[in-house]
Each structure stands twice: as structure tokens, then as C-alpha cells.
LUMTORTOR-447938 format. One record per residue (C-alpha): residue in one letter; x, y, z. Coordinates in steps of 0.05 Angstrom, whole numbers. Example, Ala and Ser with C-alpha at 12.3 -4.5 7.8 and 13.67 -1.06 7.14 Angstrom:
residues 2
A  246  -90  156
S  273  -21  143
END
This chain:
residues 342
X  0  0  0
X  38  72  -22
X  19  136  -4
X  45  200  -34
X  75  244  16
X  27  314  19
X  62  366  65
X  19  430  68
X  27  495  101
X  -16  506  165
X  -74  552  121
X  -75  505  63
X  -81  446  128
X  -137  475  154
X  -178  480  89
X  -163  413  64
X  -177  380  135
X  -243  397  125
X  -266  332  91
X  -252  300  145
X  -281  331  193
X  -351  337  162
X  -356  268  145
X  -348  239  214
X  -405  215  251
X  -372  151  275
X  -336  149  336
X  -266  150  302
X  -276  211  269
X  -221  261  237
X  -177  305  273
X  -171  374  277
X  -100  426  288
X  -73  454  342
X  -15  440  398
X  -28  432  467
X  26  390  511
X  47  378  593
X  114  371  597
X  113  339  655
X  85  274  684
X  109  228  736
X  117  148  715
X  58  132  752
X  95  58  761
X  57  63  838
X  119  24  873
X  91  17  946
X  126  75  961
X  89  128  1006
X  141  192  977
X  100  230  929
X  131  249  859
X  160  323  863
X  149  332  783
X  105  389  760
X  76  398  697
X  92  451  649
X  39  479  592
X  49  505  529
X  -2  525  495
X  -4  547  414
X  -41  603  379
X  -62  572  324
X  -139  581  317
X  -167  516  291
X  -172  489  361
X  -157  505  440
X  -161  465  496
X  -130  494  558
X  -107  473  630
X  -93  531  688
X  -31  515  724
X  -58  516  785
X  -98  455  784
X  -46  419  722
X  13  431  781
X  -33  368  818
X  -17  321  762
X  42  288  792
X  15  292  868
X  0  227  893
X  -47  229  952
X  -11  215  1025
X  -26  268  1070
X  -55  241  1142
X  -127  238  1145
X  -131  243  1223
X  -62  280  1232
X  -33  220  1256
X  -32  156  1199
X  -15  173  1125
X  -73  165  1084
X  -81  97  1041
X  -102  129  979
X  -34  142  920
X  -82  188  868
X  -31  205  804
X  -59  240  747
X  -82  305  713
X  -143  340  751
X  -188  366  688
X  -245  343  646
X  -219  292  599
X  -171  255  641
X  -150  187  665
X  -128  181  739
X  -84  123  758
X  -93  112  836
X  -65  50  883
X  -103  27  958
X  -83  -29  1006
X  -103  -93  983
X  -168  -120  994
X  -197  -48  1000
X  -249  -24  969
X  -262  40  928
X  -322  79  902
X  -326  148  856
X  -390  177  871
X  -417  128  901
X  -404  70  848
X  -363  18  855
X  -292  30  818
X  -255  -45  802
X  -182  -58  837
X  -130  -106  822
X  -98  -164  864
X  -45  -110  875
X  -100  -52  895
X  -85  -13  831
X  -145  25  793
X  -159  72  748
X  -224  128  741
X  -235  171  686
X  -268  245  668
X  -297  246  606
X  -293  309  558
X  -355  345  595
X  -345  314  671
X  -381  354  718
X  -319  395  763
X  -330  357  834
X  -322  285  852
X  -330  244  910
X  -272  179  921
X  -285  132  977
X  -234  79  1004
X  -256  38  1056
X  -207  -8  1089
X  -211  -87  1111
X  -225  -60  1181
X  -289  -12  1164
X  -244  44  1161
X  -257  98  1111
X  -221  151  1071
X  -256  202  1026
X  -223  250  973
X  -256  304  942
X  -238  315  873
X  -241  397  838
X  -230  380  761
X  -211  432  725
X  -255  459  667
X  -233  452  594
X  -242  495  546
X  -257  469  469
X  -261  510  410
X  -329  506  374
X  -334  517  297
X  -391  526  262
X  -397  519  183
X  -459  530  147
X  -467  531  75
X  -444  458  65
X  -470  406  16
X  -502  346  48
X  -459  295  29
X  -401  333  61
X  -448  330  133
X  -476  253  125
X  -448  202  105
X  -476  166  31
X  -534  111  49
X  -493  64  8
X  -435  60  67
X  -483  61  120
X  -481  -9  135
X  -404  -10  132
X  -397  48  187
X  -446  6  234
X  -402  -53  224
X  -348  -19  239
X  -372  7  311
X  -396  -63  326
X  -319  -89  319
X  -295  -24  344
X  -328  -30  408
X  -313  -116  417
X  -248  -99  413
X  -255  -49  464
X  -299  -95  511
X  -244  -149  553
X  -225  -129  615
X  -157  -166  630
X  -110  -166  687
X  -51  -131  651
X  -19  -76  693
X  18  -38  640
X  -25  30  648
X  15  39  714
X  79  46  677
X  103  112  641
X  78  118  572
X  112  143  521
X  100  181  450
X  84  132  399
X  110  167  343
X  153  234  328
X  123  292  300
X  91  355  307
X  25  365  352
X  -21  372  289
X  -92  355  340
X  -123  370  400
X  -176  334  439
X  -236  359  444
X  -250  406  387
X  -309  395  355
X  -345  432  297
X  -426  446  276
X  -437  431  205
X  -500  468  185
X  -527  471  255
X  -513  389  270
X  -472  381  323
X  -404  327  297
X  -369  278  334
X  -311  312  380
X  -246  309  366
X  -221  249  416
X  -147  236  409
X  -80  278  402
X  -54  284  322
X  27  269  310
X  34  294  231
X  96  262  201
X  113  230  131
X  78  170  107
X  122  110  130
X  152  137  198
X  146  87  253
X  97  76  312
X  110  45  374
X  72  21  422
X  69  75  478
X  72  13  535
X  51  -66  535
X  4  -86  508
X  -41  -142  479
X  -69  -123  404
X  -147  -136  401
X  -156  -104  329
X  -123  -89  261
X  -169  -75  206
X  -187  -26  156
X  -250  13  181
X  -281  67  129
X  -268  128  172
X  -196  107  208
X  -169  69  154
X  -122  26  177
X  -136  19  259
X  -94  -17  312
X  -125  -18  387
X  -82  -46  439
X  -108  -69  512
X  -63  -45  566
X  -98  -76  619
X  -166  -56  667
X  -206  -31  614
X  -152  21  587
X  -141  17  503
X  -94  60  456
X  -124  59  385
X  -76  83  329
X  -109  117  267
X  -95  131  182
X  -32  80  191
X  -5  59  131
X  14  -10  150
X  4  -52  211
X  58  -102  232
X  32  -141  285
X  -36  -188  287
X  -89  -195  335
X  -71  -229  393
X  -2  -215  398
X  36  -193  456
X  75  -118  440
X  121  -86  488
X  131  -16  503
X  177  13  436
X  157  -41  390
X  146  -19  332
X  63  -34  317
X  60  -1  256
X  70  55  205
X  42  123  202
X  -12  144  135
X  -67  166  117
X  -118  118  110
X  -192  126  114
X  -217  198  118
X  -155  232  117
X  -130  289  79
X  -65  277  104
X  -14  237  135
X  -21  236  212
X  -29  194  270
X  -90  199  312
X  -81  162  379
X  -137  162  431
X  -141  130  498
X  -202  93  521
X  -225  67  597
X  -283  29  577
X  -329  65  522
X  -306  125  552
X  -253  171  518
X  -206  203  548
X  -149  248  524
X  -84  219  518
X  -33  276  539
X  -62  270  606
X  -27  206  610
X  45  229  567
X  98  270  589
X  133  326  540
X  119  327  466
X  128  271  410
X  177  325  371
END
């Protein structure tokens, strides 16, 4: 499979992105352009260790004026606290919380084992080691309630400020149809599509990778944000859910930590998509590659190379699209990366 290389300037970008943005109603939808990065976040590896991480995040934040989301320091400077002050003055608290505290993220947290936690009063699943992970979805209300309650009765509750995002909202009128809805003749195809999309998204295994540092999967300029979204004559598209690496058809992708590989197919709006389970309901899915070199059901470790970067599917140019996953819900994946894939 050969794709020609298209490099475009950031104006001409934004124009011809536009194709695939309109098109997407399916949860794997196009990407917009923008940079937003931390350059900061601790390994999360959760060692037993009661010593919180001392590494702060720092934000940069582009002009560009395709899309925006933001983070204020003060709440982005909690991303690499982990959660030990006493609870009575006396006994360190059993709760390690690690993570970026905003709409969008994934929290990585570790308890005593055979305790028990709860966000907001529902259940949250632990590992034999007492590992878990809770998520904030793009439009999370801002406070949270965590509960860990010990073998002995004993409880500990953390209340949790998020801080709120902000997303930049485009609206086009003026379009033709077909560049809003899909044709009827693909229809079937697209609903296919989320059917395998989401099975491979459905195990829940026992693989701890998530509490390990991730790292880029490829090199490249920040080309998308999370979260953008855009209103095509007045109807509402799919968000943008994952962070866009541009580089030239062929350059390499790794996988950002273990993994196991639950799907590799050609789907009509991602092209060429790779999703890889990292253990407790938490998935990477890769976007547009241009080849895949591994099969489902293999086992990838953290730098193996997965794949190559395209533009497959509904993609105007070459780019990778990564998105993180807990579950069905999505989650933006520089909450979970330190620095910038350059």
C-alpha cells in the first residue's frame, strides 16, 4: 500500500482537513489542528512507596486558531501529586491518586489490598495489587466524590475539583449534504465498523501496564487536539477524541507501553486501525496508519514498533490519531504522556 507524501502549510491544512471533519459521525472521526502538551508527568509505576513524585507539569499552549483546549496551572501543578497526607493527623492516608485533575482525564490511583473504592458512590474495580484507574470524560461535571474503605471498616474520602476545559467550537454552514452525512450506500459498513470497534474495546484483562510511564508513539509535530469539535449546518459532529502526531507517510509507531493487540483492520473512517489493551479496561487505538505489523492477539512491548504512520480512511493527510479509552469512555491521551512527540 503507497501513499504519496502531501506536506501543506498550516492555512492550506486547515482548508483541506475539512473533509474529514464533516464526514465523521462515527466514533473515530477526523482530527482537527492545534498544539497543546504537559511537559511533565510522573511514571505513575505506583511502587509501594508512600514519597509522592516532586514533578510538576509545564503547559504550552499554541495560537493557532483551529482548536484550544486549555489547562490553568494551578490545578495541572496536581498532576504528579499522589495522595498521602494524614487523614486524622496521625496515619498517612491509604489512597496514592496520580494523574491530571481536568475534564478529559485518566487518573491512575493504588489502595491497600483487599480495599475497596467507590467514585460517587459507584463501585470503581481494583487489582490483586489494589491498583485502579477512574476517568473524566470530555464534559465531567468539576467535583467528585472517592471513597476507600479499608478491611477493618475504616474509611477515607477525597474530594476531587476538576478543572474545566475549554474546546473551541466551529460552526460551518453553507455545506453540501454529502459533506455532513455520510452516503446511504456506506451506512451499513460504518455500523459494522462500531460493532468491531467497540468488541475490541470490551475485555477487561488483568494486565498492569497503564501503571507504567507511557511514552510518545511516534515523532512529529502536535497537528490535533482533543476535544475540538465543529457544527456543520447547525448538526452538532463527533468531537475530536485523540492527540494528532503529523509526520511523513512510512515513519514508525511504537507502542506507547505493553500491550495485547485486540484489532487491526481497515474501518471506512480510520483506515487502517490498531487498538491495543493495556490492561483494566484502558485501550490506545492508532489511526490513518499505513501498515500494521503485528496481528491480533499478539503480545507488543513498550517501543515495539506496531505499525507505520498514513493516511488511510478519511484523511486528507498523513497523521497519526491516537486516543485513549477506559471502557467506552474517551479520554485524552496527553493527560497520560509526558513532553511532546517532537
Amino acid at each position: 500500500m503507497k501513499f504519496s507524501l502531501n506536506i501543506r502549510s498550516s492555512t492550506t491544512h486547515f482548508t483541506s482537513v475539512l473533509a474529514a471533519f464533516v464526514i465523521g459521525s462515527f466514533s473515530i472521526n477526523a482530527y482537527a489542528t492545534n498544539v497543546y502538551s504537559t511537559d511533565a508527568f510522573s511514571d505513575s509505576s505506583f511502587p509501594g512507596s508512600s514519597r509522592p513524585s516532586s514533578v510538576a507539569p509545564n503547559i504550552a499552549l499554541s495560537n493557532s486558531s483551529v482548536a484550544r483546549a486549555t489547562l490553568s496551572t494551578s490545578i495541572a501543578a496536581q498532576s504528579s501529586t499522589m495522595d498521602t497526607k494524614p487523614s486524622d493527623g496521625k496515619q498517612p492516608s491509604p489512597l496514592v491518586l496520580n494523574g491530571v485533575f481536568t475534564q478529559g482525564a485518566l487518573l491512575r490511583g493504588e489502595v491497600p489490598k483487599n480495599a475497596t473504592v467507590t467514585l460517587n458512590d459507584a463501585a470503581v474495580p481494583t487489582n490483586r495489587d489494589g491498583k485502579f484507574v477512574i476517568g473524566f470524560d470530555r464534559t465531567a461535571p468539576l467535583e467528585h466524590t472517592l471513597t476507600v474503605t479499608l478491611a477493618d471498616g475504616s474509611e477515607t474520602v477525597r474530594h476531587i475539583t476538576l478543572e474545566k476545559r475549554e474546546y473551541n467550537i466551529q460552526r460551518i454552514d453553507g455545506l453540501e449534504q454529502k459533506m455532513v452525512t455520510p452516503p446511504a450506500s456506506v451506512t451499513q459498513r460504518i455500523k459494522q465498523d462500531n460493532i468491531n470497534v467497540a468488541k475490541a474495546r470490551s475485555t477487561n484483562s488483568d494486565l498492569d501496564a497503564l501503571f507504567t510511564r507511557f511514552t510518545w508513539p511516534a515523532k512529529g509535530p502536535i497537528t490535533g487536539v482533543y476535544g475540538s469539535q465543529r457544527v456543520l449546518n447547525g448538526v452538532p459532529k463527533w468531537p475530536h477524541y485523540g492527540v494528532d502526531v503529523g509526520a511523513p507517510t512510512g515513519t514508525p509507531v511504537y507502542a506507547p507501553v505493553d500491550g495485547i493487540v485486540t484489532m487491526a483492520e481497515d474501518l471506512y473512517y480510520s483506515g487502517n486501525t490498531l487498538i491495543l489493551d493495556h490492561g483494566m479496561r484502558v485501550f490506545s487505538t492508532f489511526l490513518h496508519l499505513n501498515s500494521i505489523t503485528v496481528n491480533v492477539g499478539d503480545r507488543v512491548k513498550k517501543g515495539e514498533q506496531i505499525g507505520t504512520i498514513g493516511e488511510t480512511g478519511r484523511a486528507t493527510g498523513p497523521h497519526l490519531d491516537w486516543r485513549i479509552n477506559l471502557g467506552k469512555m474517551r479520554l485524552d491521551p496527553q493527560t497520560i504522556v509526558s513532553g511532546t512527540p517532537k
